[in-house]
N, C-alpha and C positions, 0 to 999 in steps of 0.2 A: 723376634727377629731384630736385630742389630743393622739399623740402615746410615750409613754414613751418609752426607749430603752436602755439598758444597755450591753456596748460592751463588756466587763467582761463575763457574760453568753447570749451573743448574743438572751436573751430574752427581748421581747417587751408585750404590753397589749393585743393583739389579737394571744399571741403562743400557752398558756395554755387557752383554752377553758374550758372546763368543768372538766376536770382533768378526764375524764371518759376512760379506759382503751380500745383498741382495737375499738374507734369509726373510725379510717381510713377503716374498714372494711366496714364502710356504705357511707363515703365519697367521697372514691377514688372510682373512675372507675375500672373495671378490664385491661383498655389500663393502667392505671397512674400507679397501683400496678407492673405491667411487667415491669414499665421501672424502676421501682424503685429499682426493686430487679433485672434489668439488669444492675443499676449503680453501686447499693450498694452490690448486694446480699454475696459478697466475706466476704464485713464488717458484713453482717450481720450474715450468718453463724458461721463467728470465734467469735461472741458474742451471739452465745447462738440462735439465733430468728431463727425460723424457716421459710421457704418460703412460700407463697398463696403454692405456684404448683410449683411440682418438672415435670423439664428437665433434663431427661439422659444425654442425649450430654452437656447441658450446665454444671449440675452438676460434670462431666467428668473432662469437662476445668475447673470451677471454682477450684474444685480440684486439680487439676495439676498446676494450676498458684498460690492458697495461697503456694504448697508446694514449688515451685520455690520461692517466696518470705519469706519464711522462711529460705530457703537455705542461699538467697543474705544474709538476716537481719544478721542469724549468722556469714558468710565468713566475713562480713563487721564491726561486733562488735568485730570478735578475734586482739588481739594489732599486729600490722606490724611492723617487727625489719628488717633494713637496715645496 
C-alpha cells in the first residue's frame, strides 16, 4: 500500500475518507466514543463539540479542572518582576 504522509498537517491518504460529516457516529463503537470523550472531552467542550452522553459527576470534574487550568494558564502568562 502506497501511504503518502505529510508531517506539516500530520495527514496521510486514508485520514480524509469521504469528507462526510459525523460518519464516527456509525463507526465507532459506543466503548470507543466513551474513551474518547474520556481522553478528550475537556478539549472538546472548550471547542464547541458537544458530548454522545452527558455524565454529571464527570461533567462536574471536567468543569472544575478546565477552570483550574484556566486559572494556572493566566497566573502563568502575567510577567514575574524580581
Amino acid at each position: 500500500m502506497n501511504t503518502r504522509f505529510d508531517p506539516a498537517t500530520q495527514l496521510h491518504n486514508r485520514h480524509i475518507l469521504n469528507g462526510q460529516t459525523g460518519r464516527w457516529k456509525t463507526v465507532l463503537s459506543p466503548a470507543q466514543v466513551n474513551q474518547i470523550e474520556d481522553w478528550f472531552g475537556d478539549w472538546l467542550v472548550q471547542h464547541g463539540y458537544p458530548l454522545r452522553e452527558r455524565h454529571p459527576v464527570k461533567d462536574s470534574l471536567r468543569s472544575a479542572r478546565m477552570q483550574a487550568v484556566n486559572r494556572l494558564n493566566r497566573a502563568l502568562s502575567k510577567p514575574r518582576s524580581f
